[in-house]
PDB file of N, CA, C and O in Angstrom:
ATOM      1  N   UNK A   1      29.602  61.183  39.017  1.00  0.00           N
ATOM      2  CA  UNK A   1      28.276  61.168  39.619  1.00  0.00           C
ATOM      3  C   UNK A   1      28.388  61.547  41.087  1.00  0.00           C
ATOM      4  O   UNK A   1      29.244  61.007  41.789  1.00  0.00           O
ATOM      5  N   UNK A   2      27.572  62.434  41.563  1.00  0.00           N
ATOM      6  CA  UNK A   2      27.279  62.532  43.241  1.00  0.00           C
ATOM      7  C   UNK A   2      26.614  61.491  43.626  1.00  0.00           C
ATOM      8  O   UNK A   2      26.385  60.362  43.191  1.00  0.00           O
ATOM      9  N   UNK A   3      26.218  62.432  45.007  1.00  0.00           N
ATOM     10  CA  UNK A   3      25.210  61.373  45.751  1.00  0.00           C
ATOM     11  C   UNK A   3      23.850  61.555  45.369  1.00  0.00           C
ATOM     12  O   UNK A   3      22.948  60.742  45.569  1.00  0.00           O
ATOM     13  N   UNK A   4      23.748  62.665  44.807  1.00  0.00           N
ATOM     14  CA  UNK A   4      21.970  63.083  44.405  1.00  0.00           C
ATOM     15  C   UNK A   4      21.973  62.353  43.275  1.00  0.00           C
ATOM     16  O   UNK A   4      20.987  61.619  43.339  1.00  0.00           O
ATOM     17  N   UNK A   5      22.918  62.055  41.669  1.00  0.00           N
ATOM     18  CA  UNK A   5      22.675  61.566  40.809  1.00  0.00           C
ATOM     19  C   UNK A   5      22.299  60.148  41.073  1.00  0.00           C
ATOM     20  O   UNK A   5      21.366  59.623  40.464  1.00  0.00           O
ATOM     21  N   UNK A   6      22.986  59.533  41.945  1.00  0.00           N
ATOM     22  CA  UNK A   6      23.274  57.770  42.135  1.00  0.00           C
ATOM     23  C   UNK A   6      21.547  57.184  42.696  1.00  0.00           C
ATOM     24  O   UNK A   6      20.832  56.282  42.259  1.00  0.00           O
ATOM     25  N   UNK A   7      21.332  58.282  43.955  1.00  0.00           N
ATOM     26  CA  UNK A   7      19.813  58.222  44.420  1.00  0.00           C
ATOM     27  C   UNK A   7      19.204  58.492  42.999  1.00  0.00           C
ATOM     28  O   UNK A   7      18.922  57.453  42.401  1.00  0.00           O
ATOM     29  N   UNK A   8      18.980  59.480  42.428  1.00  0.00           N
ATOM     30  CA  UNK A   8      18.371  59.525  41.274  1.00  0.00           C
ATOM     31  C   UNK A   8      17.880  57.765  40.414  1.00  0.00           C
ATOM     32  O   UNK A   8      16.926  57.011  40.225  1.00  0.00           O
ATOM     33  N   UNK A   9      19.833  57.986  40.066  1.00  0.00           N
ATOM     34  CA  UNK A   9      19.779  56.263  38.986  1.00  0.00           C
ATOM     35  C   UNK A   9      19.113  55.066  40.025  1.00  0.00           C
ATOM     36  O   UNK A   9      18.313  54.242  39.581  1.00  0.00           O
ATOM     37  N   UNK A  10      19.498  55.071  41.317  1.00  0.00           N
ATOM     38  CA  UNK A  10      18.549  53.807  41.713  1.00  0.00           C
ATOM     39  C   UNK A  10      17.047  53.981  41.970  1.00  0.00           C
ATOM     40  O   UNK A  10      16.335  52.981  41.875  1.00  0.00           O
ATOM     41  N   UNK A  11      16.496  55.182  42.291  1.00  0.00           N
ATOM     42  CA  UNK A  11      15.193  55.610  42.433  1.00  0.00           C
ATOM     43  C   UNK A  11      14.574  54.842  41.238  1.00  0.00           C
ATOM     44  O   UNK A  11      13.726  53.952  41.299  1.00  0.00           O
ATOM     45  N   UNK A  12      15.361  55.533  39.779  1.00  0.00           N
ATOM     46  CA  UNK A  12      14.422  54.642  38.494  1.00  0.00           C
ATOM     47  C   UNK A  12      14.947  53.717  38.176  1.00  0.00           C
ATOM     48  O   UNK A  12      14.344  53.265  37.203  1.00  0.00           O
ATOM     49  N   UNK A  13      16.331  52.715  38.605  1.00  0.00           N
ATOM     50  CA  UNK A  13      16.535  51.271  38.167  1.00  0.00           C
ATOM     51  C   UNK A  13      16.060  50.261  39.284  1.00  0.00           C
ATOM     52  O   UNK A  13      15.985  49.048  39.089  1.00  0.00           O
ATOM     53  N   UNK A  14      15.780  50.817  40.347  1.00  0.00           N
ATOM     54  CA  UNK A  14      15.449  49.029  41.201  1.00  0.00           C
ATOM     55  C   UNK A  14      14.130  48.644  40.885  1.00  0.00           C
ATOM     56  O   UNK A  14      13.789  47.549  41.333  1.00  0.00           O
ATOM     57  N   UNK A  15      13.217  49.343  40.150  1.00  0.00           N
ATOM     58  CA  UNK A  15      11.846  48.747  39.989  1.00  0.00           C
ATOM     59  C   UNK A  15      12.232  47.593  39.137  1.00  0.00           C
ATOM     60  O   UNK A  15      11.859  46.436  39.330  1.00  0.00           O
ATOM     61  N   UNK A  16      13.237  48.118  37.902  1.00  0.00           N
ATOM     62  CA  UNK A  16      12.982  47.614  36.551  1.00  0.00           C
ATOM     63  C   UNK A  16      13.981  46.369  37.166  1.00  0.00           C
ATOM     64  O   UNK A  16      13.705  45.232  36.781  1.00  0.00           O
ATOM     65  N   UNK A  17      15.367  46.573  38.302  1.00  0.00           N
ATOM     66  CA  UNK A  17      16.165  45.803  38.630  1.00  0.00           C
ATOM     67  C   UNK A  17      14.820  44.594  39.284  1.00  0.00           C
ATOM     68  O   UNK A  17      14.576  43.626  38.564  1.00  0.00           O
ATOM     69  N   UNK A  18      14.247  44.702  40.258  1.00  0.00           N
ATOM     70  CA  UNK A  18      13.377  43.777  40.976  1.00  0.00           C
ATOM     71  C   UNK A  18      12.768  43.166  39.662  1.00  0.00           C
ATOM     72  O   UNK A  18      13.236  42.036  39.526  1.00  0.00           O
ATOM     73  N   UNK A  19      12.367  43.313  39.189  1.00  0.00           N
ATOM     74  CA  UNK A  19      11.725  42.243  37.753  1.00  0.00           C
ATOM     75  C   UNK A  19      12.210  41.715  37.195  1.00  0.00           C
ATOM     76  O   UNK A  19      11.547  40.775  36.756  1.00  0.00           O
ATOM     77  N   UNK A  20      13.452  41.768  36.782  1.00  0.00           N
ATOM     78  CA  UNK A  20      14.342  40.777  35.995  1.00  0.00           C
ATOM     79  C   UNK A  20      15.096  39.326  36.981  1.00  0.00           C
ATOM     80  O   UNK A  20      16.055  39.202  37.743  1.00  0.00           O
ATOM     81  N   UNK A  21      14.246  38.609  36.541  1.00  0.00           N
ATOM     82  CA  UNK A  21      15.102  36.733  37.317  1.00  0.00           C
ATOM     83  C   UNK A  21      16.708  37.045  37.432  1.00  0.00           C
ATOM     84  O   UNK A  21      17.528  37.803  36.914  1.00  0.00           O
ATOM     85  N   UNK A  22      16.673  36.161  38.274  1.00  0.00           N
ATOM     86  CA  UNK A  22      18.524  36.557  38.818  1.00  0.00           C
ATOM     87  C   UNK A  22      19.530  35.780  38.006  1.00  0.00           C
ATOM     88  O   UNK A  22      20.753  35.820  38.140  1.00  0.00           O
ATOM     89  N   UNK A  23      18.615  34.843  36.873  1.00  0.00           N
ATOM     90  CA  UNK A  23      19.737  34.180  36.532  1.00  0.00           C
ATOM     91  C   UNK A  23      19.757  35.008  35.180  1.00  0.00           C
ATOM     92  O   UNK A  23      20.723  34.856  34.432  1.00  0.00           O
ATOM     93  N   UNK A  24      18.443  36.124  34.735  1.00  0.00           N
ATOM     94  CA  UNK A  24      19.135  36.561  33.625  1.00  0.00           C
ATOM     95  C   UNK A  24      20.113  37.890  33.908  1.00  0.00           C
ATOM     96  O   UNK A  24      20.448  38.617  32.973  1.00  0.00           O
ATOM     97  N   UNK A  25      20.492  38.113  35.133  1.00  0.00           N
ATOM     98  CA  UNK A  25      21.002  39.555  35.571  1.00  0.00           C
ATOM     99  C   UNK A  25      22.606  38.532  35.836  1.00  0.00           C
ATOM    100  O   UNK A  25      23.699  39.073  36.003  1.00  0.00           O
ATOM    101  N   UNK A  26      22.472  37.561  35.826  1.00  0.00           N
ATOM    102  CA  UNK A  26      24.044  36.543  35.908  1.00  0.00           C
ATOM    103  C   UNK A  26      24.352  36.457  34.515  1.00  0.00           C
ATOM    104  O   UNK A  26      25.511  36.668  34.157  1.00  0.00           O
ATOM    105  N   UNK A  27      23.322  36.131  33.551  1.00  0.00           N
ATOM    106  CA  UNK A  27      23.864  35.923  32.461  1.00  0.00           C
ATOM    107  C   UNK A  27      24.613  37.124  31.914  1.00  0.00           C
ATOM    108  O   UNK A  27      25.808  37.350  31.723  1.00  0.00           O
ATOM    109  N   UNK A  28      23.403  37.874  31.713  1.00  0.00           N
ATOM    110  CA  UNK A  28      24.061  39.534  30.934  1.00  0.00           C
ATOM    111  C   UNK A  28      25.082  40.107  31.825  1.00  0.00           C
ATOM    112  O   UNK A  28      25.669  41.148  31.530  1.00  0.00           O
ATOM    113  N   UNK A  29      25.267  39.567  32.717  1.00  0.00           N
ATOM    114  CA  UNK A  29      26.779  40.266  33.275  1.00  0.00           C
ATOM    115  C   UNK A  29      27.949  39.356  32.960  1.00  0.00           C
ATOM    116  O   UNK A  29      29.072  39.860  32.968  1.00  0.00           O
ATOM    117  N   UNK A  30      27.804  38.060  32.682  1.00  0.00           N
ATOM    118  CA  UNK A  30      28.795  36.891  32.571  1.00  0.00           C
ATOM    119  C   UNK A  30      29.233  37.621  30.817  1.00  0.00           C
ATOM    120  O   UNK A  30      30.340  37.675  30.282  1.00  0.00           O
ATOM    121  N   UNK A  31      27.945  38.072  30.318  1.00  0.00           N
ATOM    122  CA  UNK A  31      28.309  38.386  28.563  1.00  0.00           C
ATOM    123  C   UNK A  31      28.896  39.658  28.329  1.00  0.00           C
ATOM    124  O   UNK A  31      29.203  39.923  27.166  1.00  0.00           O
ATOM    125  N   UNK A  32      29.169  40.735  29.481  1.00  0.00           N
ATOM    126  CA  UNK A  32      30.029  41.548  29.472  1.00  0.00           C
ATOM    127  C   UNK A  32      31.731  41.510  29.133  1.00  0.00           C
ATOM    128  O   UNK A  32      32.518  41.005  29.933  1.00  0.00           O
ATOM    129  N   UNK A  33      32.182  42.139  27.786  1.00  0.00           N
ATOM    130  CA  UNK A  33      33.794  41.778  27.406  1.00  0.00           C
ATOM    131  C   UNK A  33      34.845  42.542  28.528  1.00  0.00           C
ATOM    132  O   UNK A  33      34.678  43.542  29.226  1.00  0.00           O
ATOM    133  N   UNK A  34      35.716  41.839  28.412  1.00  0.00           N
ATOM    134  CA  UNK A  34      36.807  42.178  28.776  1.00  0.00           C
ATOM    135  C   UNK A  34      36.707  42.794  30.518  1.00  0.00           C
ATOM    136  O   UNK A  34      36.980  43.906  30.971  1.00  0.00           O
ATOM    137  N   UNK A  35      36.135  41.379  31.283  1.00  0.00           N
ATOM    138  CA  UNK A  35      35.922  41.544  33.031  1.00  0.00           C
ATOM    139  C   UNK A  35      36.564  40.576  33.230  1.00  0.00           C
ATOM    140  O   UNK A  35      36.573  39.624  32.450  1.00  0.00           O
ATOM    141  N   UNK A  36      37.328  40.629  34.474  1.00  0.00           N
ATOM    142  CA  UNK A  36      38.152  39.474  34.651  1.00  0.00           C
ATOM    143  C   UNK A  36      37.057  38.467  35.826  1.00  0.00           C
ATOM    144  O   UNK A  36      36.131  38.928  36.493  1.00  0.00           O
ATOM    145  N   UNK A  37      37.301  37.711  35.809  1.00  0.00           N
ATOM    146  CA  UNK A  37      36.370  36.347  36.431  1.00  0.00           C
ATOM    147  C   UNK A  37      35.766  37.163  38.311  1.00  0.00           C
ATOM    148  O   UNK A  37      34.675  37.285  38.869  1.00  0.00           O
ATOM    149  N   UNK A  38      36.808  37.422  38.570  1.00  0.00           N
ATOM    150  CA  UNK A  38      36.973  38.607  40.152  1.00  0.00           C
ATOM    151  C   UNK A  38      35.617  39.568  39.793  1.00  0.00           C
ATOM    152  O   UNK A  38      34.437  39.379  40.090  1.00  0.00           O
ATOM    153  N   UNK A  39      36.121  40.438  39.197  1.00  0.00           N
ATOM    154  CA  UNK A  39      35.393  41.451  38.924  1.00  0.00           C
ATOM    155  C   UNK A  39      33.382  41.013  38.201  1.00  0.00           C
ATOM    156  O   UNK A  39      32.397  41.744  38.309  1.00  0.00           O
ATOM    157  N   UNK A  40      33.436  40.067  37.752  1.00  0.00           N
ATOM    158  CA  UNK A  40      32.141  39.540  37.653  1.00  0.00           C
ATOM    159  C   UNK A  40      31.586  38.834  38.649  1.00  0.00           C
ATOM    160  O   UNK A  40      30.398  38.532  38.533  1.00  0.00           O
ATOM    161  N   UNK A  41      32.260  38.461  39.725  1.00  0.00           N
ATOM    162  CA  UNK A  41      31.487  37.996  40.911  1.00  0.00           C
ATOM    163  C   UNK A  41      31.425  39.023  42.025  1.00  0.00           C
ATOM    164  O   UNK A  41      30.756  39.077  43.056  1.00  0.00           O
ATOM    165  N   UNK A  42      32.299  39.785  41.511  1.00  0.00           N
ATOM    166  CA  UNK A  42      32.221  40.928  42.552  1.00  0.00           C
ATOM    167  C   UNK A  42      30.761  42.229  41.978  1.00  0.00           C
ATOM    168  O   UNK A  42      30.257  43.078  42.713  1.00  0.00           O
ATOM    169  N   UNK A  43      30.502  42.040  40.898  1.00  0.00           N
ATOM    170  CA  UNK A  43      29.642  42.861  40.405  1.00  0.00           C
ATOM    171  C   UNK A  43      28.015  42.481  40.357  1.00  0.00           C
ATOM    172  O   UNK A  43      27.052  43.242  40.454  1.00  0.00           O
ATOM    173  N   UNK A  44      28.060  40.723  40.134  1.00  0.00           N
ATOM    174  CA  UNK A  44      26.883  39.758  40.088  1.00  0.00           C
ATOM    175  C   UNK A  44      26.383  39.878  41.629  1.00  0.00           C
ATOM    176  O   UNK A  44      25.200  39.967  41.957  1.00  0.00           O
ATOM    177  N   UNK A  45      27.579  39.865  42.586  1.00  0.00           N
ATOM    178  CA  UNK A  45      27.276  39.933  44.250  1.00  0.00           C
ATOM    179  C   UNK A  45      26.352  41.816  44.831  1.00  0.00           C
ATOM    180  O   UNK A  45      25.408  41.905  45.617  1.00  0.00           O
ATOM    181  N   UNK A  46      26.948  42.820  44.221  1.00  0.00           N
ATOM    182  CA  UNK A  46      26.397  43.816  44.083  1.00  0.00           C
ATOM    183  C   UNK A  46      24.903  43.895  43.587  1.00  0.00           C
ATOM    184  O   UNK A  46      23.939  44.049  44.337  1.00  0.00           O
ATOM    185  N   UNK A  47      24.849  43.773  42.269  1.00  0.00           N
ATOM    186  CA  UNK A  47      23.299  43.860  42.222  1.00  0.00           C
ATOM    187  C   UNK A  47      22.752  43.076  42.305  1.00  0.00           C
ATOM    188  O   UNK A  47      21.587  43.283  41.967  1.00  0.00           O
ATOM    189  N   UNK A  48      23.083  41.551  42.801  1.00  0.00           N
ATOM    190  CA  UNK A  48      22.281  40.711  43.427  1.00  0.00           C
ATOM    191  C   UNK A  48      21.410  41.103  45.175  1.00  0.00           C
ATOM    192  O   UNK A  48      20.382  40.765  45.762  1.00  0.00           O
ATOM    193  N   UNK A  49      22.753  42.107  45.448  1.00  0.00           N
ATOM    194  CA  UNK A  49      22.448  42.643  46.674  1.00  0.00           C
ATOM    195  C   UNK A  49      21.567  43.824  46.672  1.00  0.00           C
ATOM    196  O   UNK A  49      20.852  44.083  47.640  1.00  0.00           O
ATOM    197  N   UNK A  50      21.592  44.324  45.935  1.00  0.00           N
ATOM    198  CA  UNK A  50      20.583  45.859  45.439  1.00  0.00           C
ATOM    199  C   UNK A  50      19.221  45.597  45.326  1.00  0.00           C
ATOM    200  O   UNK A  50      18.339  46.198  45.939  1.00  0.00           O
ATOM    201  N   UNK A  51      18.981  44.206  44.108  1.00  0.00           N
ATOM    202  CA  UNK A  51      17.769  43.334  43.959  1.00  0.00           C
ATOM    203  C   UNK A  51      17.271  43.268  45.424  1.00  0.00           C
ATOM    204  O   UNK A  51      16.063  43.493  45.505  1.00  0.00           O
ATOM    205  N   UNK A  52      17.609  43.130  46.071  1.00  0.00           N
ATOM    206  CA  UNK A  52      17.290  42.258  47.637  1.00  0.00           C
ATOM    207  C   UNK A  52      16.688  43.852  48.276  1.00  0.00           C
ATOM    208  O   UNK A  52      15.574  43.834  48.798  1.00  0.00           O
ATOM    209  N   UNK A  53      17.272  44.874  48.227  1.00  0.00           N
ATOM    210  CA  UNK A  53      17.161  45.395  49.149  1.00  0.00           C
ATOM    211  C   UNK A  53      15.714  46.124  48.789  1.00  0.00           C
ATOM    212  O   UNK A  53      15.190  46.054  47.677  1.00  0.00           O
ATOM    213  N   UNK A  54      15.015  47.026  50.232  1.00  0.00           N
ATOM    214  CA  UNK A  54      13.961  47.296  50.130  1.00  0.00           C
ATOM    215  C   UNK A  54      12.702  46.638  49.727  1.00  0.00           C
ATOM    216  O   UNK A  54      11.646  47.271  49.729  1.00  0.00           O
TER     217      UNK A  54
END
């Protein structure tokens, strides 16, 4: 992916990201296989941070 695709994907995911409660965007990432414990707080901290922005 570039930089035009990524603007693209967040242009049409932060609407749908801002609507979903934060504890179900913790869950469905906690139910992702084979992430090591690191890597799910490091990923939950990301689009928790994305949610926020704008």
């Amino acid at each position: 992916m570039n930089e035009k695709d990524i603007k693209e994907f967040l242009t049409m995911v932060m609407p749908m990201l801002k609507d979903l409660p934060e504890e179900e965007i913790i869950e469905n990432i906690n139910n992702i296989p084979d992430m090591s414990e690191e890597e799910r707080a490091k990923f939950i901290q990301a689009i928790l941070l994305l949610k926020e922005e704008k």
